[in-house]
C-alpha positions, -999 to 999 in steps of 0.1 A, spaced: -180 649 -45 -209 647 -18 -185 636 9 -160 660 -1 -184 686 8 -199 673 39 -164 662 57 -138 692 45 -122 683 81 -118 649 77 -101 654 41 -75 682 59 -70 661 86 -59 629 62 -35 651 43 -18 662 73 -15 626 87 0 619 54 24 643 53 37 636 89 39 600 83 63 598 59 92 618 76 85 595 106 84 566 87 118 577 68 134 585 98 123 550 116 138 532 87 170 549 90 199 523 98 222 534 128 252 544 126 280 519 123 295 512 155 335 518 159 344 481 149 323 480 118 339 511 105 375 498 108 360 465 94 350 486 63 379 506 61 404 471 61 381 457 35 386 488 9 424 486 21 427 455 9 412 458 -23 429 487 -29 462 471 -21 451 444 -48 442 469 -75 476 488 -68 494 453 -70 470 445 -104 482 484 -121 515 470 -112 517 441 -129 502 458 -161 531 488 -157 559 460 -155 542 443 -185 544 477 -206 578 488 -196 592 451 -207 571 455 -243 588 491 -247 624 480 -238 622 452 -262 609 473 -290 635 495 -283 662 466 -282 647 456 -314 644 493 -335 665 513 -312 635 542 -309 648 573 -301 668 598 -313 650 610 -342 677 631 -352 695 600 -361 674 591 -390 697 609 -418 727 628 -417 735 654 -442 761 633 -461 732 607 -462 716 625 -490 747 629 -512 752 591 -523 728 563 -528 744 542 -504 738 574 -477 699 575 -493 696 536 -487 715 534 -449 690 561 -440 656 546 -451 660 515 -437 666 534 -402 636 551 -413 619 519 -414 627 506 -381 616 539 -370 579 536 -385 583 496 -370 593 510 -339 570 539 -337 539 512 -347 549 488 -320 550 517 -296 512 525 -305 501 492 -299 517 488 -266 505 523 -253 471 512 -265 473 480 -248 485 492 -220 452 518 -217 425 488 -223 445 469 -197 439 498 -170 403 505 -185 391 473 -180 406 472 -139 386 504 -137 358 490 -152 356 458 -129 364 472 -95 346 465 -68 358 491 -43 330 511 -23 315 543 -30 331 570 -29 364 549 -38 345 536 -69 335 567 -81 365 584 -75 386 557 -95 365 559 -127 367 598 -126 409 593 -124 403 575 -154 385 601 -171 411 622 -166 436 597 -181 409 597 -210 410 627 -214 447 643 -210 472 613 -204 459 593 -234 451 622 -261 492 636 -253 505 598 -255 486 595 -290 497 632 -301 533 618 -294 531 590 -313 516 605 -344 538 632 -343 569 608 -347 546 587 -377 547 627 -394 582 631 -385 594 594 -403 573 607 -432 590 641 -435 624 622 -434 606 598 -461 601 627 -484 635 644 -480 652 609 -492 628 606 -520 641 646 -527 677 636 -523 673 600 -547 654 620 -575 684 649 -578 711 625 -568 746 640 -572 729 676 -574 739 683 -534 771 688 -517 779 685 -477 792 722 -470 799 740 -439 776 716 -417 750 720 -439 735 705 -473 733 727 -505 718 722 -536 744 726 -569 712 738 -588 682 762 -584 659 731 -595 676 707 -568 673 742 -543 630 744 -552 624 706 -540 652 704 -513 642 736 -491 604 733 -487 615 694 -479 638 706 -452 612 729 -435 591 699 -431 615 680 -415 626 709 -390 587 714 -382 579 677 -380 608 672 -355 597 704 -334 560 687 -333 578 657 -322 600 675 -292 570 693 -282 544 661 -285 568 641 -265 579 665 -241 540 668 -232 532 630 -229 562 628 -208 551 651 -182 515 636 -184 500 623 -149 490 589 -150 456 598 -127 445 563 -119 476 554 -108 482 584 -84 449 581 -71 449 545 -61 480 554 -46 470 586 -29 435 563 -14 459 535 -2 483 559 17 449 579 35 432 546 44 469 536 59 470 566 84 433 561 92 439 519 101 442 513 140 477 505 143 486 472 153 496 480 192 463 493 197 473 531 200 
């Protein structure tokens, strides 16, 4: 504390050394900036692994699209308006014709599930173990986010509304087996020959026409989902293509 007191000058004039040091020493160890050749070495190395990744996404896509078409060769997934007709519910051979397409439905709609599920852990784990440069890195895991976040949620939304929508179909056959013989096909349209046969059969019918308007809406949404990751890899290979030296030197 002694010294303090007899050498205020020399303390001041330490703490000023100090704090012109250390910009000068930041700016000396400051690398120089890359020379012409090293930035189009850069820029063909990230065009490269780019062009891999997009190659690797590929392979997954063509992998998904083949599961798909053979679930749908196997269950015929689709038209969900193809479940029942009306003159289904009138007999118990109509009833037992339209569960079991029910049933390849619900196979169908499972085996959907797991593909779009194994399709996202399949891109996940590409992201995950990229080794692109920064930004590129960055920028690919925030394209996934977004897949996380919109593409994925409206792809699951479609699935388990046409899970709800089998159900409701479920329910209106179990309706249509428990007052057999109590409904007529008239006029395009099924109605009850009894008020008890009218009490279960209409509530039954509104479920069906709002599980298959969840379904239209669900689907129409995943359909017109972005897959991010995709685009972006895409979108980064097609800059980095204009930005290569072309080959003829211009």
């Amino acid at each position: 504390m002694a010294d303090a007191k007899q050498n205020p000058m020399k303390t001041r004039t330490a703490t000023l050394l100090l704090l012109f040091t250390f910009p000068l020493a930041s700016i000396a160890l400051q690398a120089p900036p890359p020379t012409p050749a090293e930035v189009a070495e850069r820029t063909r190395i990230q065009h490269a692994k780019l062009r891999h990744l997009l190659e690797a996404l590929q392979v997954i896509e063509t992998s998904f699209q083949q599961r798909l078409q053979r679930l749908e060769d196997t269950y015929g997934v689709g038209d969900v308006t193809k479940l029942y007709q009306g003159n289904d519910l009138g007999t118990m051979d109509g009833i037992r014709t339209a569960r079991q397409r029910v049933k390849a439905f619900s196979a169908g709609s499972d085996g959907f599930a797991a593909a779009y599920e194994h399709y996202w852990t399949d891109l996940e784990a590409l992201v995950q173990t990229n080794d692109l440069a920064e930004p590129l890195a960055s920028e690919l895991r925030a394209s996934f986010s977004a897949d996380q976040t919109e593409t994925i949620p409206n792809n699951r939304g479609w699935i388990g509304a046409m899970r709800a929508d089998a159900t409701a179909v479920a329910h209106l056959l179990d309706i249509a087996e428990r007052h057999l013989g109590h409904f007529q096909w008239q006029d395009d349209r099924l109605v009850a020959a009894d008020k008890r046969a009218a009490i279960d059969l209409l509530p039954a019918q509104k479920a069906v026409a709002e599980a298959e308007r969840e379904h239209n809406e669900t689907g129409r949404a995943a359909l017109h989902s972005r897959n991010h990751t995709v685009k972006f890899v895409q979108s980064a290979l097609l800059e980095l293509n204009q930005s290569m030296p072309r080959s003829d030197g211009n």
